[in-house]
N, CA, C and O atoms as a printed pandas DataFrame, in Angstrom:
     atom_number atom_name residue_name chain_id  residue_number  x_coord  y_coord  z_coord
0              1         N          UNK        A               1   38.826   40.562   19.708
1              2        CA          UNK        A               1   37.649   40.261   18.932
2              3         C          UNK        A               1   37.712   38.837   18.383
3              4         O          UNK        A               1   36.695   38.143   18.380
4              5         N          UNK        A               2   38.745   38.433   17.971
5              6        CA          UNK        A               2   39.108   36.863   17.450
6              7         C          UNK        A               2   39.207   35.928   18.559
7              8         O          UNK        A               2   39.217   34.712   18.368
8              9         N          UNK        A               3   39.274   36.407   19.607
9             10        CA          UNK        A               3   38.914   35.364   20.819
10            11         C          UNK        A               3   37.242   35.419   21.136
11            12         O          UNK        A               3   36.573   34.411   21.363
12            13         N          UNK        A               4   36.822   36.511   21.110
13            14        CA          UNK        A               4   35.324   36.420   21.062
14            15         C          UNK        A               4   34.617   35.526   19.941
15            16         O          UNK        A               4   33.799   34.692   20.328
16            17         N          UNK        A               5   34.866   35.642   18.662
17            18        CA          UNK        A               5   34.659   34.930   18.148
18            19         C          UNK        A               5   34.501   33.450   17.559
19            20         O          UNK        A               5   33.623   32.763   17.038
20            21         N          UNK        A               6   36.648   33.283   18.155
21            22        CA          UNK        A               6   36.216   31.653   18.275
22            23         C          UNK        A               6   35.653   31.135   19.404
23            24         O          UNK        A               6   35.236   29.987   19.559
24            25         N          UNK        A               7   35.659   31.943   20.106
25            26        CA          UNK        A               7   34.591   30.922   21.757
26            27         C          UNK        A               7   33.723   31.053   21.549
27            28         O          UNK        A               7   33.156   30.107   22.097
28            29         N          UNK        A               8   32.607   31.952   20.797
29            30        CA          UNK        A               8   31.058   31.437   19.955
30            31         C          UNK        A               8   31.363   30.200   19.420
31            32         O          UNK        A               8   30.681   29.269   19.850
32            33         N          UNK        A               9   32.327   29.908   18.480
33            34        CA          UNK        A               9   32.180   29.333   17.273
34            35         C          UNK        A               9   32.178   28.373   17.974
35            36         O          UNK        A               9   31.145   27.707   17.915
36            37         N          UNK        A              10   33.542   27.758   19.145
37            38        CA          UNK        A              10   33.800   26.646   19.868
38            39         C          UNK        A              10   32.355   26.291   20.691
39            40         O          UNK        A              10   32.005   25.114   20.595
40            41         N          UNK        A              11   31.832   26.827   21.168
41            42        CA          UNK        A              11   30.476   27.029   22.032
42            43         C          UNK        A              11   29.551   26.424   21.233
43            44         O          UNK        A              11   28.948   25.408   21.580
44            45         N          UNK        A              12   29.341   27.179   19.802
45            46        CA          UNK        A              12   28.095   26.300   19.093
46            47         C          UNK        A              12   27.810   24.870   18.437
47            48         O          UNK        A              12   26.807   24.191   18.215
48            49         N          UNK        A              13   29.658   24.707   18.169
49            50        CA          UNK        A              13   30.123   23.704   17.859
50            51         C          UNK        A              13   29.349   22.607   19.100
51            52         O          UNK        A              13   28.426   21.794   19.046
52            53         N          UNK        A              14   30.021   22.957   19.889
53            54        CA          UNK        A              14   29.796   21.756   21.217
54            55         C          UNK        A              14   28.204   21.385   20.962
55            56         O          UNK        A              14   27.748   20.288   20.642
56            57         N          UNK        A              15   27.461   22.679   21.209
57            58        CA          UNK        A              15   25.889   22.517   21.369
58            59         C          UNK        A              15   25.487   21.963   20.245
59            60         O          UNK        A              15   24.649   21.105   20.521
60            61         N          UNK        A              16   25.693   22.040   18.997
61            62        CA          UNK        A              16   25.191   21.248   18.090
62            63         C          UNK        A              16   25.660   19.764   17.783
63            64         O          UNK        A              16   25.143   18.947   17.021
64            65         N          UNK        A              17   26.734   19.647   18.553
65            66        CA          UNK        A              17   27.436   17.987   18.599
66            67         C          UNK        A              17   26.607   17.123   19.701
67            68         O          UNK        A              17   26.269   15.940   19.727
68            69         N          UNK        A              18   26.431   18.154   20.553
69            70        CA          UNK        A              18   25.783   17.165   21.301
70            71         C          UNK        A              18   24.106   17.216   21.585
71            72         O          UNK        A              18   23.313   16.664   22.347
72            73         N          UNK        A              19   24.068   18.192   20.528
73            74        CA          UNK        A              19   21.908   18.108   20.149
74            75         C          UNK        A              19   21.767   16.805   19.682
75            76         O          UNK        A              19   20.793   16.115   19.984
76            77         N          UNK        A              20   23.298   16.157   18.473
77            78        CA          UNK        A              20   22.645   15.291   17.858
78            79         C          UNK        A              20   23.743   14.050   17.609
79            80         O          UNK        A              20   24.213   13.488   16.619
80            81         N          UNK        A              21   23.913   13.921   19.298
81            82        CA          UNK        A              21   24.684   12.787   19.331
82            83         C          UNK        A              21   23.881   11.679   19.335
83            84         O          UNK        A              21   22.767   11.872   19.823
84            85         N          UNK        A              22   24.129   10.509   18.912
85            86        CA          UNK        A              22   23.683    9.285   18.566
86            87         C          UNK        A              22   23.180    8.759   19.906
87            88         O          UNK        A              22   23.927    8.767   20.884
88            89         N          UNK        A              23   22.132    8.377   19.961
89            90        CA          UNK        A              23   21.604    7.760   21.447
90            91         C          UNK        A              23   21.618    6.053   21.073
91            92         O          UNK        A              23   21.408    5.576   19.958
92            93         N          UNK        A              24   21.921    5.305   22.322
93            94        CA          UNK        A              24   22.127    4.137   22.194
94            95         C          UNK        A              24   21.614    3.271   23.107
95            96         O          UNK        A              24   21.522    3.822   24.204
96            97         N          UNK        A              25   21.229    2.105   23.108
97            98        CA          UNK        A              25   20.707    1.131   23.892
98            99         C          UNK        A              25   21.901    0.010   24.417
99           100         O          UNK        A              25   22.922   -0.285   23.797
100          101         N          UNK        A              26   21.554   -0.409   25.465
101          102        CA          UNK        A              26   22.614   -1.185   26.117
102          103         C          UNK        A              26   22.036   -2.290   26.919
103          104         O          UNK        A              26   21.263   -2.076   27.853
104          105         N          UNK        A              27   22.510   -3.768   26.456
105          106        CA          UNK        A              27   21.698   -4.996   27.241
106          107         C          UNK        A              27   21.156   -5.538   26.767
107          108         O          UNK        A              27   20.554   -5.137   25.770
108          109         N          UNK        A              28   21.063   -6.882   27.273
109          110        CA          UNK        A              28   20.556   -8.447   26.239
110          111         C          UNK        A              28   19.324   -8.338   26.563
111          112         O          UNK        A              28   18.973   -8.069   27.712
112          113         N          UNK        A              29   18.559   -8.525   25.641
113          114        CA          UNK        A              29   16.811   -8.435   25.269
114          115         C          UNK        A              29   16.807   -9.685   25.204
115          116         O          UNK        A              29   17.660  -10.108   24.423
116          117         N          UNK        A              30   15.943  -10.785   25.912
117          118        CA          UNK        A              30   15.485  -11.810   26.013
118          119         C          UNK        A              30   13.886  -11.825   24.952
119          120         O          UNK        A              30   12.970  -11.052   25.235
120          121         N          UNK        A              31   13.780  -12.811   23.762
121          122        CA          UNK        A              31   12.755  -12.930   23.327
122          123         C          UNK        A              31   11.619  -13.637   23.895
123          124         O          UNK        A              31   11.754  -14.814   24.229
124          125         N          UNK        A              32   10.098  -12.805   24.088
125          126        CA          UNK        A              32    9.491  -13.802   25.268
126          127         C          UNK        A              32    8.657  -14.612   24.260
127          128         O          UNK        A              32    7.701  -15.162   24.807
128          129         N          UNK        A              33    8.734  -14.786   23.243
129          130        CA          UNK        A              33    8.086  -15.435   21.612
130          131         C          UNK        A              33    9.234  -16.521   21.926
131          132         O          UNK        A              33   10.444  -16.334   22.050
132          133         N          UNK        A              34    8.604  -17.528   22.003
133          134        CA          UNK        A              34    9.784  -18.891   21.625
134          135         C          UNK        A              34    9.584  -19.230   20.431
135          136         O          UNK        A              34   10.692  -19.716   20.203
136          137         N          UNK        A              35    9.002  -19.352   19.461
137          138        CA          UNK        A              35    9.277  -19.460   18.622
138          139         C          UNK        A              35    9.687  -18.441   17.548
139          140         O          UNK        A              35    9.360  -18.719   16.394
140          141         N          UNK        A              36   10.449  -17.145   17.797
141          142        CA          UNK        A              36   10.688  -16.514   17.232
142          143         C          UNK        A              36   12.362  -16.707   16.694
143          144         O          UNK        A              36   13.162  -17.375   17.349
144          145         N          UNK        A              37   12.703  -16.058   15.495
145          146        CA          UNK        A              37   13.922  -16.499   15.259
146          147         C          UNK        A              37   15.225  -15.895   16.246
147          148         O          UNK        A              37   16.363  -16.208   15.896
148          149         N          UNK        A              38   15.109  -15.330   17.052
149          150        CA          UNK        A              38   16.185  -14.862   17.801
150          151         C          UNK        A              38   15.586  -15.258   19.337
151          152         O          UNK        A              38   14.410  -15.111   19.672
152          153         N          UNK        A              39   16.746  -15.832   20.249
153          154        CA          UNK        A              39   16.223  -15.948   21.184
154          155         C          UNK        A              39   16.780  -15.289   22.530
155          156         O          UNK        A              39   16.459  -15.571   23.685
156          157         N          UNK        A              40   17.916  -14.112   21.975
157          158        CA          UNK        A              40   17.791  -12.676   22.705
158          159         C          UNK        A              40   19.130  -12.291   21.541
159          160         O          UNK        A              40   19.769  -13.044   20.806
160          161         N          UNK        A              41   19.212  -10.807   21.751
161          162        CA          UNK        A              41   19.508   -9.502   21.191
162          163         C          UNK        A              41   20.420   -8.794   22.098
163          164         O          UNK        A              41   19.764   -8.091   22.867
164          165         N          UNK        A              42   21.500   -8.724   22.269
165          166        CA          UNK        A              42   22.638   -8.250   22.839
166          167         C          UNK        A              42   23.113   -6.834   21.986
167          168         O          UNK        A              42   23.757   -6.895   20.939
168          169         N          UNK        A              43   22.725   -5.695   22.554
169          170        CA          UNK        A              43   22.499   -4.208   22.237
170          171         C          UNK        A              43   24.464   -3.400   22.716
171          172         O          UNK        A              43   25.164   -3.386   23.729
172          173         N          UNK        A              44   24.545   -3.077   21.845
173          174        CA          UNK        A              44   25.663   -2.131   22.755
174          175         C          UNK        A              44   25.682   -0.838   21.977
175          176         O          UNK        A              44   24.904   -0.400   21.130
176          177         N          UNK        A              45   26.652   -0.410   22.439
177          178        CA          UNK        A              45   26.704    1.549   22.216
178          179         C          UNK        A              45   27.505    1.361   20.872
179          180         O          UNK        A              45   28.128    0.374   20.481
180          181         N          UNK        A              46   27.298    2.686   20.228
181          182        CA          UNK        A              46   28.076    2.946   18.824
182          183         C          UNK        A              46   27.227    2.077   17.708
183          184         O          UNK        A              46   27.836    2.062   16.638
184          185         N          UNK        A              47   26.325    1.549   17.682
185          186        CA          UNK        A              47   24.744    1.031   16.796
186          187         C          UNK        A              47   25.655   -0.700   16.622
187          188         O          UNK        A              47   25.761   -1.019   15.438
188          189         N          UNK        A              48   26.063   -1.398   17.296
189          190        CA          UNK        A              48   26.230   -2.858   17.679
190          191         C          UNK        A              48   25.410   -3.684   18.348
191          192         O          UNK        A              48   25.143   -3.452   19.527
192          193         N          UNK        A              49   24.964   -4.620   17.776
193          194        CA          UNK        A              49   24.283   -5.727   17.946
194          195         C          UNK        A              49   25.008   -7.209   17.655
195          196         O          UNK        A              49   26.050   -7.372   17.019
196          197         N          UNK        A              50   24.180   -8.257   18.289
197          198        CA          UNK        A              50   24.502   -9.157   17.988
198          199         C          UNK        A              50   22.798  -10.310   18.332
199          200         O          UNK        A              50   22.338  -10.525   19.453
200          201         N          UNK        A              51   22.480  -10.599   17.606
201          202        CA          UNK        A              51   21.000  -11.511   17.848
202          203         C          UNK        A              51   21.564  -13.090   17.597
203          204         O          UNK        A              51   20.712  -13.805   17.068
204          205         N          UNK        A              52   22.403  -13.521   17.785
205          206        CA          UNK        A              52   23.017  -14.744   17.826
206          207         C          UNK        A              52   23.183  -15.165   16.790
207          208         O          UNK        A              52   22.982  -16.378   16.728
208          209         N          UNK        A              53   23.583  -14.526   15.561
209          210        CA          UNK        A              53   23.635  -14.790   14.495
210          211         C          UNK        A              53   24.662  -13.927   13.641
211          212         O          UNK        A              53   24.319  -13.594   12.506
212          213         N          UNK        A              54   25.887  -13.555   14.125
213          214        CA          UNK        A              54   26.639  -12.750   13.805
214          215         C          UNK        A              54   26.865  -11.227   13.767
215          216         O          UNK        A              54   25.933  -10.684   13.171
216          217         N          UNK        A              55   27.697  -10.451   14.160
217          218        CA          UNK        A              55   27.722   -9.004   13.976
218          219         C          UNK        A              55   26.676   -8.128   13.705
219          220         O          UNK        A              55   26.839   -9.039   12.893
220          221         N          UNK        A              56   25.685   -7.253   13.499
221          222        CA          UNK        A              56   24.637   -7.104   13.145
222          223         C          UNK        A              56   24.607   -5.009   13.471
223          224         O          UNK        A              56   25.320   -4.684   14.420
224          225         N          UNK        A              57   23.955   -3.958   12.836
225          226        CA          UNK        A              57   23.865   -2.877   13.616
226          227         C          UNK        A              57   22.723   -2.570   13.691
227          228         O          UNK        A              57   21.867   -3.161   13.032
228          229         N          UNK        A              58   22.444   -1.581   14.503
229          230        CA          UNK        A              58   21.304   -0.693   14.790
230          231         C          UNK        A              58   21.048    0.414   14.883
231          232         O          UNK        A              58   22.058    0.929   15.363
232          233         N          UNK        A              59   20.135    1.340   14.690
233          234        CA          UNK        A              59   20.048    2.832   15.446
234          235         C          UNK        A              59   18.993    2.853   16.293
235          236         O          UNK        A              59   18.329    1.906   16.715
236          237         N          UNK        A              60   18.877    4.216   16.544
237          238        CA          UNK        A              60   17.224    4.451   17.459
238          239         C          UNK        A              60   17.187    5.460   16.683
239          240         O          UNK        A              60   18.218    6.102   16.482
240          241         N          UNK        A              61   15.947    5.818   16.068
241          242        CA          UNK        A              61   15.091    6.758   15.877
242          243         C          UNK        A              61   13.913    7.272   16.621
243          244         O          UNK        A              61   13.261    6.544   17.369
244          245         N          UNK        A              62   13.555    8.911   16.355
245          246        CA          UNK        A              62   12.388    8.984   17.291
246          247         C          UNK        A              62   11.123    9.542   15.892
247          248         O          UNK        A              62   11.339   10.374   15.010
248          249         N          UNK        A              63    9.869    8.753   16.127
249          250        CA          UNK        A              63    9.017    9.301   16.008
250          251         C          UNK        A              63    7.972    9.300   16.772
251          252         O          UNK        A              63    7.756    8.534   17.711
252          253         N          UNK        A              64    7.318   10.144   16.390
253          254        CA          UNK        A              64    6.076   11.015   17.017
254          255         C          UNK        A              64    6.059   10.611   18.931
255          256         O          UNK        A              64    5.341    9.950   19.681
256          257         N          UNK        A              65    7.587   11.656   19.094
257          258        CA          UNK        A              65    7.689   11.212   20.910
258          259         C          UNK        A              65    7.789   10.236   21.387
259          260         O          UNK        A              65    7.740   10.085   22.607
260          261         N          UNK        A              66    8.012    9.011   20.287
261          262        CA          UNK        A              66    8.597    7.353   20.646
262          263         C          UNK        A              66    9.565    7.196   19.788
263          264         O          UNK        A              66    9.781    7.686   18.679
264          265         N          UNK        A              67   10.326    6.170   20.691
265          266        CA          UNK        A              67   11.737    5.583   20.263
266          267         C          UNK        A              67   11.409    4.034   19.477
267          268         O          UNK        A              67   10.569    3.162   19.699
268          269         N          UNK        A              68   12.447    4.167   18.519
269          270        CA          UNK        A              68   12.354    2.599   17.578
270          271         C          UNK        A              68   13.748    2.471   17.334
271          272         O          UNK        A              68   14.567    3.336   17.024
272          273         N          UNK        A              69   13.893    1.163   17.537
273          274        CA          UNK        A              69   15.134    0.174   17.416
274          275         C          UNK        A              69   14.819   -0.025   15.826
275          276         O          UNK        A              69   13.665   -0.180   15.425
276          277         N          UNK        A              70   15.866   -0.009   15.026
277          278        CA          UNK        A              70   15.888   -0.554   14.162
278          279         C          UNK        A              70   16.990   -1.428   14.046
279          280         O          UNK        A              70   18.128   -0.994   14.227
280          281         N          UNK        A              71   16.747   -2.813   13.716
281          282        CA          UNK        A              71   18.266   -3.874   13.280
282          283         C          UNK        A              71   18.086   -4.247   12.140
283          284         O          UNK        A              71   16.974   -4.621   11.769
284          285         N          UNK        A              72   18.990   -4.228   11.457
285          286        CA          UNK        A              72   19.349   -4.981   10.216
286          287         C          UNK        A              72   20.167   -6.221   10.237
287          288         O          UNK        A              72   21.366   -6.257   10.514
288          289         N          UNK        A              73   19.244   -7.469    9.846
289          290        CA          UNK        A              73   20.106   -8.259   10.393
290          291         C          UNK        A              73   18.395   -9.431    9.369
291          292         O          UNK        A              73   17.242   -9.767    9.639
292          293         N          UNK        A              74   19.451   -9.585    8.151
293          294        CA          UNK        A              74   18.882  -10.724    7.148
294          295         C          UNK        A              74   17.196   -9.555    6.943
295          296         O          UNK        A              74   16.366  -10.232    6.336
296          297         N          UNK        A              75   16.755   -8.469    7.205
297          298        CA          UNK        A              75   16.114   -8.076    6.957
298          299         C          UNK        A              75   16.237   -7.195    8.072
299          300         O          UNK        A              75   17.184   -7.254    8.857
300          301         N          UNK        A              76   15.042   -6.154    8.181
301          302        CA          UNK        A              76   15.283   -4.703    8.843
302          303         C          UNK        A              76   13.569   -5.394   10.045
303          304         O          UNK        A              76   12.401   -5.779    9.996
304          305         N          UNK        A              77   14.451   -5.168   10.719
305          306        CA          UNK        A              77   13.204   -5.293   12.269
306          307         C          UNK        A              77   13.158   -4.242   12.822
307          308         O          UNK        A              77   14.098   -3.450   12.742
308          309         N          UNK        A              78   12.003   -3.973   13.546
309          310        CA          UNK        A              78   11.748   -2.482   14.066
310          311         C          UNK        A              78   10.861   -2.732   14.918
311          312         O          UNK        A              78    9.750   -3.188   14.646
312          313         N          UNK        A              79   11.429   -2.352   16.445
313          314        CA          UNK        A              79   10.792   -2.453   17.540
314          315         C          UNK        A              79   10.514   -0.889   18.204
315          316         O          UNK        A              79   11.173    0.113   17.925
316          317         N          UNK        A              80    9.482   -0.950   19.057
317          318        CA          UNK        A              80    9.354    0.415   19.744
318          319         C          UNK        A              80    9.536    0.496   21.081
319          320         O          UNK        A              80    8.629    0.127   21.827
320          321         N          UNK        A              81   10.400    0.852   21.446
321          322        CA          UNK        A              81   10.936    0.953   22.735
322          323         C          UNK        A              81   10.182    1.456   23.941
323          324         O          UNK        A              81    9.734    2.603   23.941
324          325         N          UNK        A              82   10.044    0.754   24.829
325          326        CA          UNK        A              82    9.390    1.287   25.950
326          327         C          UNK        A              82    9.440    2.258   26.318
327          328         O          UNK        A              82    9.997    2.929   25.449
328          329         N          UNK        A              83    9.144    2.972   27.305
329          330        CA          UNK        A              83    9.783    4.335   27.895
330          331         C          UNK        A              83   10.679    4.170   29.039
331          332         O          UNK        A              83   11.417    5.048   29.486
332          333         N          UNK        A              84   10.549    2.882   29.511
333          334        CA          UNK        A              84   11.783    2.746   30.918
334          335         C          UNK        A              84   12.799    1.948   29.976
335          336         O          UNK        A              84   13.648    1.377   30.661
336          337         N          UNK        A              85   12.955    1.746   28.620
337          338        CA          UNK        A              85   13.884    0.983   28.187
338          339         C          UNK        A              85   13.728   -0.221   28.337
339          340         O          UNK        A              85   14.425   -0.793   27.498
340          341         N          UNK        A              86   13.133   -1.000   29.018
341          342        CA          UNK        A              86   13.342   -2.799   29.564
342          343         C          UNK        A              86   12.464   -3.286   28.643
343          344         O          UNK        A              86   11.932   -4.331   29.018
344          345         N          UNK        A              87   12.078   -2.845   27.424
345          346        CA          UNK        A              87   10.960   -3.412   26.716
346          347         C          UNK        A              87   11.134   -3.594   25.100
347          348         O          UNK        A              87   11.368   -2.453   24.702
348          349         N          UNK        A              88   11.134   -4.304   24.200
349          350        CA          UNK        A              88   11.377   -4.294   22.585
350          351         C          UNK        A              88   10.163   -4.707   22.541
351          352         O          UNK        A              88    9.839   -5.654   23.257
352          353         N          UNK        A              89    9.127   -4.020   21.598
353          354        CA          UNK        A              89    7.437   -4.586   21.127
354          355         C          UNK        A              89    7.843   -4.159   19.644
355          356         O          UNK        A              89    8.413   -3.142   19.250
356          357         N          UNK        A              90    7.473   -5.016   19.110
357          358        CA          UNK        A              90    7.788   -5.619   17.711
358          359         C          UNK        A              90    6.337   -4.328   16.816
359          360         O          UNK        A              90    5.143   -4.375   17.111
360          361         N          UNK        A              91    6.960   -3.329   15.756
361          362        CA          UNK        A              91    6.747   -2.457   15.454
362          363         C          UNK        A              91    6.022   -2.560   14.160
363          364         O          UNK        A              91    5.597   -1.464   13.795
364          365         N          UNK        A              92    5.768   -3.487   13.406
365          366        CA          UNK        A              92    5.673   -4.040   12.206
366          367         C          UNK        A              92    5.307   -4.947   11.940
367          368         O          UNK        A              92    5.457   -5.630   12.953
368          369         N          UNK        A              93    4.675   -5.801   10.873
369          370        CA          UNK        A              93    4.482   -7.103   10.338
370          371         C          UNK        A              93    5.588   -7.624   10.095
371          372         O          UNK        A              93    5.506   -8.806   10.428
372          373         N          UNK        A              94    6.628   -7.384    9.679
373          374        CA          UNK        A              94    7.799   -8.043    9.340
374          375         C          UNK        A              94    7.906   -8.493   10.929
375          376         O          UNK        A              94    7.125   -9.398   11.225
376          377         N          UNK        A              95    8.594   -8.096   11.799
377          378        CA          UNK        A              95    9.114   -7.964   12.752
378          379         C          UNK        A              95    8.054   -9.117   13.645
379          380         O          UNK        A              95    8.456  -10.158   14.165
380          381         N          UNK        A              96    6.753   -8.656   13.651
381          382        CA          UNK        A              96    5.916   -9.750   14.426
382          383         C          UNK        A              96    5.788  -11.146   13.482
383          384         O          UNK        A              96    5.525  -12.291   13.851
384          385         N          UNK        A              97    5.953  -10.844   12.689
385          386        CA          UNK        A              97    6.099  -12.250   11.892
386          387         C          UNK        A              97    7.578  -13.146   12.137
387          388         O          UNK        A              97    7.724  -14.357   12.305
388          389         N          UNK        A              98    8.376  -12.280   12.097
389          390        CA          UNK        A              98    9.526  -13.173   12.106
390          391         C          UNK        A              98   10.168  -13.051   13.463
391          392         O          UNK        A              98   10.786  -14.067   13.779
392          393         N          UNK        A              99   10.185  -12.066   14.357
393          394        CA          UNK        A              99   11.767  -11.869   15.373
394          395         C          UNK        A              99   10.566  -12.268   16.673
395          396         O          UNK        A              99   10.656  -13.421   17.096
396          397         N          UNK        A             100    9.480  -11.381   17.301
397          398        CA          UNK        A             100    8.329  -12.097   18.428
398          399         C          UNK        A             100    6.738  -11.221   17.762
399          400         O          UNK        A             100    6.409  -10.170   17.213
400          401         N          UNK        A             101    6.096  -12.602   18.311
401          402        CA          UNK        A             101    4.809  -11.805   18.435
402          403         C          UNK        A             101    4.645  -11.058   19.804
403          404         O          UNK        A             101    3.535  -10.568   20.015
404          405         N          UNK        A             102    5.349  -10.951   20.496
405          406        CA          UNK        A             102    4.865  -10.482   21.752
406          407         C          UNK        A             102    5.917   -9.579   22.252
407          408         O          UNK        A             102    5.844   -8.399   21.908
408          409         N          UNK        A             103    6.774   -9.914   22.927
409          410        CA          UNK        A             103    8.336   -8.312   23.070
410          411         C          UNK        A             103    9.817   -9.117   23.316
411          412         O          UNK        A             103   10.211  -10.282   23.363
412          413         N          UNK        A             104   10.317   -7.912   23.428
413          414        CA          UNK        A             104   11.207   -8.750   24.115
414          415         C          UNK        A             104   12.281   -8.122   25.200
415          416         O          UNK        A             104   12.876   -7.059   25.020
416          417         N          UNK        A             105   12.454   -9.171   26.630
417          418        CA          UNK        A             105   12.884   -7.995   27.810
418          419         C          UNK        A             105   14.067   -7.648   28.369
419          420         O          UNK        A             105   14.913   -8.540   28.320
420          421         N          UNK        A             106   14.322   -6.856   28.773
421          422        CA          UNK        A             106   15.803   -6.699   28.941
422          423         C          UNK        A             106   16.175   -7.488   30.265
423          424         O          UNK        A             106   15.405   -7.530   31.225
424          425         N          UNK        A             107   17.300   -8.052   30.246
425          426        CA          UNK        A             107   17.680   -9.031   31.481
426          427         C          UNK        A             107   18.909   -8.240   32.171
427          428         O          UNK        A             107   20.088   -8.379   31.845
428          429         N          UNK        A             108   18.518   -7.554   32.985
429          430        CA          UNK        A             108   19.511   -6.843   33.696
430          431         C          UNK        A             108   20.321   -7.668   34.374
431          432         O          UNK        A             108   21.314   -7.007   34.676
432          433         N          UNK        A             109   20.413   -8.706   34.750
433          434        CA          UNK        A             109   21.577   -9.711   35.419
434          435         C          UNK        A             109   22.764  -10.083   34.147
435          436         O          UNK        A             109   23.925  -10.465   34.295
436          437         N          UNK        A             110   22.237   -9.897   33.263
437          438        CA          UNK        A             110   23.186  -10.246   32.044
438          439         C          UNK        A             110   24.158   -9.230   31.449
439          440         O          UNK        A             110   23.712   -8.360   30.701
440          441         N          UNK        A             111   25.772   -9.302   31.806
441          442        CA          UNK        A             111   26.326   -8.138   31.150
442          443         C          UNK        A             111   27.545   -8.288   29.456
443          444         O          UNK        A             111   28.601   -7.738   29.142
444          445         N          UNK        A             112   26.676   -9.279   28.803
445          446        CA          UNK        A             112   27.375   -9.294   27.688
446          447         C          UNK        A             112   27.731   -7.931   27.234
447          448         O          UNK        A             112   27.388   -6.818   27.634
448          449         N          UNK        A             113   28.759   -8.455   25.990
449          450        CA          UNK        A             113   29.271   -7.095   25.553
450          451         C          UNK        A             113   29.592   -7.658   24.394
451          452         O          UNK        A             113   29.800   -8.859   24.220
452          453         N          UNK        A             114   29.666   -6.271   23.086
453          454        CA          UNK        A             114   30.337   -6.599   21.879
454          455         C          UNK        A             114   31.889   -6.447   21.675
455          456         O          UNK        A             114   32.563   -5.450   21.934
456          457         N          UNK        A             115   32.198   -7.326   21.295
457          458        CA          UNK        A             115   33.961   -7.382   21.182
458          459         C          UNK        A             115   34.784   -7.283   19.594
459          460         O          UNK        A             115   35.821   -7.625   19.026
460          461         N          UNK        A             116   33.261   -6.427   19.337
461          462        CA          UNK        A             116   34.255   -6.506   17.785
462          463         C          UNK        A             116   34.277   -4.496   17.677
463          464         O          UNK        A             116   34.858   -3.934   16.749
């Protein structure tokens, strides 16, 4: 009976670790706004960033069946993620005011990485 039990317990464990494992973005976002203050966004796993301006993190959140980047980085930017991923569209007034008015794209030839 105590083996039945902990292999539920082990079982639900798993399923609820991985309902709400952290989802992550991966790859340098090129800003297509030149005059925006970042002029790409280097994404990695475990909520790491880097927008050329030192260390920086992020999450993804979902609302209403869309995904948003959030970075913190000298203020909180919030982009909404495409659905194929290759896309950052600036989610906010903050964000279109300061980081692009327009998006910003992922450059798949580029394989930076965070090293901290």
């Amino acid at each position: 009976m105590k083996r039945v039990l902990f292999s539920f317990v082990l079982l639900t464990c798993l399923f609820f670790t991985n309902s709400f494992a952290s989802e992550w973005i991966t790859g340098t976002y090129i800003n297509q706004d030149k005059n925006g203050v970042f002029k790409e966004i280097v994404f990695c796993e475990d909520g790491k960033a880097f927008p050329g301006a030192g260390h920086r993190t992020y999450k993804v959140i979902q609302k209403n069946n869309e995904k948003y980047i959030v970075l913190n980085s000298s203020g909180t930017f919030t982009f909404k993620l495409s659905k194929d991923k290759k896309q950052l569209i600036a989610a906010d007034n903050f964000t279109k005011s300061w980081a692009t008015k327009s998006s910003l794209v992922l450059d798949s030839s580029r394989k930076d990485t965070c090293n901290w």
